[in-house]
C-alpha positions in Angstrom: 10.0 -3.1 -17.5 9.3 -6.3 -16.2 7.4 -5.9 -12.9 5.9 -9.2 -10.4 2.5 -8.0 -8.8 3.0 -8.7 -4.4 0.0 -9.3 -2.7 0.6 -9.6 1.2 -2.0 -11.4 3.0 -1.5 -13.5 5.7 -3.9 -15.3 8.2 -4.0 -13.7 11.3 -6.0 -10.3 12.3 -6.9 -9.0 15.5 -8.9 -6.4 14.0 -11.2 -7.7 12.0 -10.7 -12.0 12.1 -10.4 -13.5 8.9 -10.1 -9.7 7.3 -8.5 -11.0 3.2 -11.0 -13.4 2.8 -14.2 -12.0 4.5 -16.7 -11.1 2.3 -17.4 -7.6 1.4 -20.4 -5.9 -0.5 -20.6 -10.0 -1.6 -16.8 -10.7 -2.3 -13.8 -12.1 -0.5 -11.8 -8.4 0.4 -8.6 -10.2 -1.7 -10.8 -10.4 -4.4 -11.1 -6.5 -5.1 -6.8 -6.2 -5.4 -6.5 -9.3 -7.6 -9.3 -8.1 -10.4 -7.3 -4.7 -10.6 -4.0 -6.8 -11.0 -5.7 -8.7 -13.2 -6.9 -6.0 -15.3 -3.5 -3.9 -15.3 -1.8 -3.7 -18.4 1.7 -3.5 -16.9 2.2 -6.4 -14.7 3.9 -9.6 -16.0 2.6 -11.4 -13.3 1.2 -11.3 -9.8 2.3 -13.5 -6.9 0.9 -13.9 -3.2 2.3 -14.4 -0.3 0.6 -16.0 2.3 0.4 -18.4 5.6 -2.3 -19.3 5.6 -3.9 -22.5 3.1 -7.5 -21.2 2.6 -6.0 -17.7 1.5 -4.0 -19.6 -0.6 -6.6 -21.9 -2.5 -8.8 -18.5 -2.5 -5.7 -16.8 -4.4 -5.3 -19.6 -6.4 -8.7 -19.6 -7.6 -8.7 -16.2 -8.6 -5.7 -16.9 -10.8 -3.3 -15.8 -8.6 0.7 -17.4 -8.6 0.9 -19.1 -5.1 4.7 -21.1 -5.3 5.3 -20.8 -1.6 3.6 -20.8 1.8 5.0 -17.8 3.9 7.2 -18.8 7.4 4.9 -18.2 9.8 7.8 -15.8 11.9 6.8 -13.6 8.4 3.3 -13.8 9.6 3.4 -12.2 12.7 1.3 -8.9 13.7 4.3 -6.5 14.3 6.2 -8.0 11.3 7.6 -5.3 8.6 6.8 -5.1 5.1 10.0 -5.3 4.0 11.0 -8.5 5.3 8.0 -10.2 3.6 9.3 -9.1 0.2 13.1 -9.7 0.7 11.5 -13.5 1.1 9.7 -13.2 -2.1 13.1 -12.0 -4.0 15.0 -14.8 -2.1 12.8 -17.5 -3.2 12.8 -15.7 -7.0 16.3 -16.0 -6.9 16.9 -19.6 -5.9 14.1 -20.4 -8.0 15.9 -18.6 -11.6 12.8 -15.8 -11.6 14.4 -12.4 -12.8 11.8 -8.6 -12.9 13.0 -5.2 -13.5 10.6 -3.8 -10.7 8.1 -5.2 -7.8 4.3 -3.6 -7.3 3.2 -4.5 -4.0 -0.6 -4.3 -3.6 -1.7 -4.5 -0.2 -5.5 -5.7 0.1 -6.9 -3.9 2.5 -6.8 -1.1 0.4 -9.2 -2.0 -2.0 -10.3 0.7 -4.6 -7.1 1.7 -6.5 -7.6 0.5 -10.0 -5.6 -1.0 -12.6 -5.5 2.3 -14.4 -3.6 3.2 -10.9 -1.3 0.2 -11.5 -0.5 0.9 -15.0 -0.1 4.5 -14.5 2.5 4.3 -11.4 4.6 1.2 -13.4 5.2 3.7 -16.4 6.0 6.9 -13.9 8.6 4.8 -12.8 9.8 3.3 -16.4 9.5 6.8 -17.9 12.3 8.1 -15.1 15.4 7.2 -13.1 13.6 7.3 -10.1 13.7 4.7 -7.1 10.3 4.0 -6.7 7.1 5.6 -6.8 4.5 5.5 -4.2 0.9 6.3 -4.0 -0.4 9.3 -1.9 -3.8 11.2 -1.4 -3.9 15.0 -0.5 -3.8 15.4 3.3 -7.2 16.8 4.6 -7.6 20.4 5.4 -7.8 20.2 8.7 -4.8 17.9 9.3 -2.1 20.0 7.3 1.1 20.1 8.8 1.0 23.6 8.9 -2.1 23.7 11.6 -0.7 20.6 13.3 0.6 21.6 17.1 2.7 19.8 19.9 2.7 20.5 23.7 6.0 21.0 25.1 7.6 19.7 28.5 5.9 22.2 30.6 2.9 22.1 28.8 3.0 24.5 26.7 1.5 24.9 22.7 3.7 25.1 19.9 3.6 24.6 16.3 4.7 21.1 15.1 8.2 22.5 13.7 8.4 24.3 17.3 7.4 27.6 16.0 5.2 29.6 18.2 1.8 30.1 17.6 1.8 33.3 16.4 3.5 31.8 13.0 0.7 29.8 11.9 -1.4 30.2 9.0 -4.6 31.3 9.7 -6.3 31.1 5.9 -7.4 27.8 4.2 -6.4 28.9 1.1 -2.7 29.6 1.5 -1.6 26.6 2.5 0.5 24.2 0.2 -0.7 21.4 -0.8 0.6 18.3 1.1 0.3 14.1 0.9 0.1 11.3 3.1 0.6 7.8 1.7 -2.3 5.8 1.5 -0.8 2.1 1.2 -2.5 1.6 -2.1 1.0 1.4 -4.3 4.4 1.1 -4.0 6.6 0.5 -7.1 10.2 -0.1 -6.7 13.3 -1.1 -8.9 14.7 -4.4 -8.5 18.1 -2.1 -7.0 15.9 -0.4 -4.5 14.3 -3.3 -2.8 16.9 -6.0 -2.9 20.1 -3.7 -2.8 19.3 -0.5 -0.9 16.6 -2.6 1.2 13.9 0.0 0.4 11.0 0.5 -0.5 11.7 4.3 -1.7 15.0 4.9 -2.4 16.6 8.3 -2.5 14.3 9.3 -5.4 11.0 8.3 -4.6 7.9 10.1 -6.8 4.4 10.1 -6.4 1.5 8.7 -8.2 -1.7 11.2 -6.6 -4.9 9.1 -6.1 -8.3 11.1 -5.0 -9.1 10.9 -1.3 -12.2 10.2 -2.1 -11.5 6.5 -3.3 -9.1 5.7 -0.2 -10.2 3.7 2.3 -7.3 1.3 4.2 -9.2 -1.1 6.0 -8.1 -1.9 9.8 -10.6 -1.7 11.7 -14.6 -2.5 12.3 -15.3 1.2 11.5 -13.1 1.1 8.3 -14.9 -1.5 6.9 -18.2 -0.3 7.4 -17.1 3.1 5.3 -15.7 1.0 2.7 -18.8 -0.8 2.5 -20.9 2.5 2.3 -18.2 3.8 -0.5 -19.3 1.2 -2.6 -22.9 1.4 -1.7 -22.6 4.6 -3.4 -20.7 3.6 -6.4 
């Protein structure tokens, strides 16, 4: 299956300024996704998307496939993912590029590997599915099952709107659920350019440990991520 590595990174962040490129634990934060892409096994090629010029030389240094400078209404802080990869199919398209599938690696989400990569490509080859997307086990203490809502008048209630007497009061028997965690998303040619999706109706799951996610938005988050590889 022949499957183009995205890498989304544009210019602006109100968060932390200059966030793809700023140094962290001594290299640029784009510089953690590319060496997994890099390493993986599975991707013909990886391509990023960018506005901005110095993001662009940095991503062409690494060895990165830089055809194209994004729009900059692409660029904005409330613009969609989707959108940015329609544009990168578009210009494949006018520009005779063909792939099976599309991996898009977002970079501030730095520690999923290329084993990660690899792994998710062929979960989707190996099946009909849509896509596959990364996830990490939710955290105890956020399960669905404990989480509660406050009606009009104030009152408590499950999240599903059961009352509080139906909630389960044990660790242990509640089933395991998952939250994405931006690392991976691997869809079929079909899914992105026809059904506009990044899922599909058939969407699996690739399971990463919690304990290498960290998506980086804010001050805080990158401070943990620089502790997680402190510890490494």
């Amino acid at each position: 299956m022949k499957t183009l590595g995205i890498i989304p990174a544009r210019g602006g962040s109100k968060g932390i300024p200059g966030k793809n490129i700023k140094p962290l634990a001594g290299k640029p934060l784009l510089q953690y996704t590319v060496q997994a892409a890099r390493e993986a096994k599975c991707l013909h090629r990886t391509l990023l998307t960018t506005d901005n010029p110095e993001i662009a030389r940095l991503g062409e240094q690494l060895g990165l496939w830089v055809p194209f400078l994004r729009p900059r209404d692409l660029a904005q802080d409330d613009t969609p993912t989707l959108p940015v990869l329609l544009h990168v199919t578009e210009w494949l398209k006018q520009n005779g590029e063909t792939y099976d599938a599309y991996c898009l690696l977002q970079p501030t989400t730095p520690f999923r590997s290329a084993q990660d990569i690899d792994a998710a490509i062929t979960l989707l080859a190996n099946s009909d599915a849509d896509a596959v997307v990364s996830v990490i086990p939710t955290p105890k203490q956020f399960h669905a099952g404990w989480q509660m809502k406050l009606t009009t008048d104030g009152a408590l209630t499950l999240y599903d709107g059961q009352p509080l007497n139906r909630i389960i009061t044990r660790r242990q028997a509640l089933a395991p659920t998952y939250i994405r965690n931006g690392a991976l998303y691997v869809m079929r040619h079909a899914t992105l350019v026809e059904k506009k999706s990044l899922y599909g109706e058939n969407c699996l799951a690739w399971v990463m440990s919690a304990e290498r996610h960290v998506n980086i938005d804010t001050p805080a988050d990158w401070v943990l991520a620089e502790q997680m590889l402190a510890h490494q």
